[in-house]
ZADRENVO-50329 format. One line per field, with one value per residue (C-alpha): residue in one letter; z, y, x. Coordinates in steps of 0.02 Angstrom, whole numbers. Example, Ala and Ser with C-alpha at 12.3 -4.5 7.8 and 13.67 -1.06 7.14 Angstrom:
BEGIN
rest c(a;s)
z c(390;357)
y c(-225;-53)
x c(615;684)
***
This chain:
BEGIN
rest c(x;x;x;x;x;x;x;x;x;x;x;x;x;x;x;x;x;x;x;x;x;x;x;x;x;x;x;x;x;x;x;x;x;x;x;x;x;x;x;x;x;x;x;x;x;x;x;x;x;x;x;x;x;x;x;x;x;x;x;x;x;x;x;x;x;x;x;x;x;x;x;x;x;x;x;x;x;x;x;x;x;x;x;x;x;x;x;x;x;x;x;x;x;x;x;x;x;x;x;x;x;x;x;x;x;x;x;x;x;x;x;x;x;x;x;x;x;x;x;x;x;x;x;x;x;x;x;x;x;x;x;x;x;x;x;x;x;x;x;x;x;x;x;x;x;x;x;x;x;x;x;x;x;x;x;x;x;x;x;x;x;x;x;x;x;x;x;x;x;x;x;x;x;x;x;x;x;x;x;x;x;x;x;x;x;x;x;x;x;x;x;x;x;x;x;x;x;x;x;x;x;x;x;x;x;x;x;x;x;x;x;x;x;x;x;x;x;x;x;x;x;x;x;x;x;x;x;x;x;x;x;x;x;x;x;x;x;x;x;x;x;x;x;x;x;x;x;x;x;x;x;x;x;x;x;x;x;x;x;x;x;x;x;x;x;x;x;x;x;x;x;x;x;x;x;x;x;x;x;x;x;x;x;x;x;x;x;x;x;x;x;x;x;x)
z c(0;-26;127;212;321;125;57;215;184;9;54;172;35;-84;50;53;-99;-93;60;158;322;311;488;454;294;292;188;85;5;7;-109;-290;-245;-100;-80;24;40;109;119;-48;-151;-148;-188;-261;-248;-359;-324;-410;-545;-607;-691;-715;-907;-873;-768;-869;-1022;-875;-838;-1035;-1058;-912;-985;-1160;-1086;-970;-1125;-1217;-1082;-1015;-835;-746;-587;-619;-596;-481;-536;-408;-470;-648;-647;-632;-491;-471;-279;-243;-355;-346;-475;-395;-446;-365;-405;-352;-202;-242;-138;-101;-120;54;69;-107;-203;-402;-472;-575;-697;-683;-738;-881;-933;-910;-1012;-1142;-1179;-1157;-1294;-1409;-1392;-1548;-1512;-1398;-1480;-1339;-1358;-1250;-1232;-1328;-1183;-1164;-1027;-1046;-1033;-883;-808;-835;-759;-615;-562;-599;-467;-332;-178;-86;-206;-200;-335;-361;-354;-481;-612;-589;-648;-761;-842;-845;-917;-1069;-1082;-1099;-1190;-1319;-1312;-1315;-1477;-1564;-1492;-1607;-1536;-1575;-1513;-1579;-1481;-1427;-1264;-1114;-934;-877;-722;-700;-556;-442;-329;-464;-489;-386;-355;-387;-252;-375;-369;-564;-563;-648;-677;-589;-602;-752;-730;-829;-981;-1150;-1309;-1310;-1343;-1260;-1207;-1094;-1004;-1003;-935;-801;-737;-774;-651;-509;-513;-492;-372;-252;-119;-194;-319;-328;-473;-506;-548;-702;-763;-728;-812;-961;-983;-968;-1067;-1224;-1265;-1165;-1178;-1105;-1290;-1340;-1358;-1292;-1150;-1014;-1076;-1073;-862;-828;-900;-811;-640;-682;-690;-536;-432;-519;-490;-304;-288;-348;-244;-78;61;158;301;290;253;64;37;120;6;-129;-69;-56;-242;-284;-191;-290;-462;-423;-362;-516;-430;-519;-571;-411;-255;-195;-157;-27;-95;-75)
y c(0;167;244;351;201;144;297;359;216;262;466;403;323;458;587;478;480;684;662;752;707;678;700;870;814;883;792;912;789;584;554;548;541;562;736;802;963;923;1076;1158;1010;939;735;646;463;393;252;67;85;238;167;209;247;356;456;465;529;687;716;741;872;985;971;1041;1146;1225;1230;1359;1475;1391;1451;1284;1224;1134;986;993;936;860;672;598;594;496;390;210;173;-12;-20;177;303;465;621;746;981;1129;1206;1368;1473;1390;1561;1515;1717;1746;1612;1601;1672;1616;1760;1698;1540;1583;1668;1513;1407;1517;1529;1314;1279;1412;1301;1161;979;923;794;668;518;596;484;529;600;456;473;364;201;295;327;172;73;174;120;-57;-35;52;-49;104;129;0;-113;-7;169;84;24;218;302;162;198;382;351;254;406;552;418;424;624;611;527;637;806;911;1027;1215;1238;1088;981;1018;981;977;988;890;933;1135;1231;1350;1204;1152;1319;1380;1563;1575;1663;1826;1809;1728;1586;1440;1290;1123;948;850;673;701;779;721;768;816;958;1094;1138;995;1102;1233;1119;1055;1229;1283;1115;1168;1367;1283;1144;1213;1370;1425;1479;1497;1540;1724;1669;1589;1751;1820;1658;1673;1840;1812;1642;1748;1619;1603;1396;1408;1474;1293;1195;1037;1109;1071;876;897;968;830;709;788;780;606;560;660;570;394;441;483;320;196;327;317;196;147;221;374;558;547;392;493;629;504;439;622;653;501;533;733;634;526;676;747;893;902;1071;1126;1011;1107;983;971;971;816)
x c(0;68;100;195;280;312;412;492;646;639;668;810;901;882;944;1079;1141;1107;1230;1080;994;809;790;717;614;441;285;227;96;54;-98;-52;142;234;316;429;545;703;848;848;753;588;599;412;419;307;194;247;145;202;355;522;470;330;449;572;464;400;585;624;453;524;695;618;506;657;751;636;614;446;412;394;479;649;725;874;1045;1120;1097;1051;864;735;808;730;749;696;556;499;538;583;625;714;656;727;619;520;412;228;167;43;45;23;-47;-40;-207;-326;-289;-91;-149;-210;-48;30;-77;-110;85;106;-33;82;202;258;249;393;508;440;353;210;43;-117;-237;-368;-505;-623;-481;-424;-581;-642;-463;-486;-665;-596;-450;-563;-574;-696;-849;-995;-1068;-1213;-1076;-984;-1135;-1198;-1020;-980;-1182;-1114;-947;-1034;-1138;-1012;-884;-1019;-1014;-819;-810;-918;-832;-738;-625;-591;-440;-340;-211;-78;43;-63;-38;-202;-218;-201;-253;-182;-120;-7;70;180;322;504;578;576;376;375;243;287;174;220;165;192;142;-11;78;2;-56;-247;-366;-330;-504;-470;-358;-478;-617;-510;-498;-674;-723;-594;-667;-856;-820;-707;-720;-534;-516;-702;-823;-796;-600;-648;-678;-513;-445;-534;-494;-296;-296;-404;-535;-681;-707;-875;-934;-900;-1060;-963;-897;-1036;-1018;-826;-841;-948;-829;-690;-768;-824;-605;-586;-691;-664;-448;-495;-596;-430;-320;-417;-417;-570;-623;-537;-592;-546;-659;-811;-806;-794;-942;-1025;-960;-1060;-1214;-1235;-1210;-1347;-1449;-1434;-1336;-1164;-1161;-1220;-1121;-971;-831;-703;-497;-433)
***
């Protein structure tokens, strides 16, 4: 199970080889990978089935993306990256500023986002952004959601797949982030925000960038739904205009709560409110449910 009592051995050897102490290591995060700042660096284990590949291909993207000037948090250099440490993939990034005092806006991120869709194709051999597999893997996996939870997202998921494969898209593909919101941006110490976390990085429409944010300005008290008005107004394209982009939310949320379902454990806090996610969809209530961050 991935745990903290799992990567804790796994920080000590990398500190190790970083000829650091992690007696003073702080966990910064344990959901989707384990985080934590140490010194100067910040070191993610990721869980087994991540793969050393997958890693390496995000290690590669922030290396181009570095390259051309991109404002995204670095890799460090103090040791060949990615690392495989027993059978974890880890990666080891320079610590910047969490920006707790001043967080990145919304209206930041859609600087940000507007200038990574400019970009050309990497020269990466980047997956093709596919979320109804994923979606439907992760209900699969889930070891928290009930029979009858599962037949009502999996019923949904053959709904919107339907709606997926029919969608044509404005904007075009391009490199993606997947997963942007404020949370994954963070400050150098000179204020600059950069975007961070690249695990998701694909090729895909890049309205599904847009929707991503879109859900996270609707569902959550921060950044809240008057941002995505600032965000649209800095990114130049107002993706609500799109006459699939209701059906392309609702398919987002649905991989949000199906990745939280295979992520959490039961009995905690995280499966509850995957439980309370649940319970709005089958109320009919997803536009309206605010959720809690997970």
């Amino acid at each position: 199970m991935f745990v903290e009592a799992r990567t804790r051995p796994v920080l000590a050897e990398v500190c190790r080889r970083l000829d650091m102490s992690d007696a003073g290591a702080s966990l910064l995060r344990h959901h989707t990978n384990a985080v934590y700042a140490v010194g100067d660096v910040v070191v993610k284990i990721a869980p087994v089935d991540i793969g050393l590949e997958r890693t390496r291909t995000v290690v590669a993207v922030v290396r181009w993306l570095d390259d051309r000037g991109f404002p995204t948090v670095g890799l460090s250099p103090c040791l060949p990256q990615p690392l495989l440490v027993g059978e974890h993939a880890v990666t080891i990034w320079q610590r910047l500023n969490p920006a707790h005092d001043s967080p990145v806006t919304a209206a930041e991120l859609g600087e940000l986002l507007s200038k990574l869709h400019a970009l050309p194709p990497p020269p990466v051999n980047l997956p093709k952004l596919q979320p109804i597999e994923s979606i439907r893997r992760s209900l699969e996996r889930s070891t928290i959601i009930s029979v009858e939870e599962r037949d009502l997202l999996l019923n949904r998921l053959e709904l919107l797949a339907a709606r997926w494969s029919e969608m044509h898209f404005p904007r075009g593909m391009s490199l993606i982030q997947s997963d942007p919101q404020t949370r994954n941006a963070l400050r150098r110490f000179d204020g600059t925000p950069v975007l961070a976390d690249w695990d998701g990085a694909a090729i895909g429409p890049r309205e599904w960038d847009l929707a991503t944010v879109a859900v996270h300005c609707r569902r959550f008290a921060q950044p809240g739904p008057a941002a995505f008005v600032d965000f649209t107004a800095a990114y130049g394209w107002d993706v609500s205009s799109w006459q699939g982009f209701e059906q392309l939310c609702q398919l987002r949320e649905l991989q949000m709560i199906a990745t939280n379902a295979r992520k959490s454990r039961p009995g905690t806090e995280a499966a509850a409110e995957v439980h309370r996610r649940v319970a709005g969809l089958r109320k009919g209530a997803q536009e309206l449910g605010q959720w809690q961050i997970l």
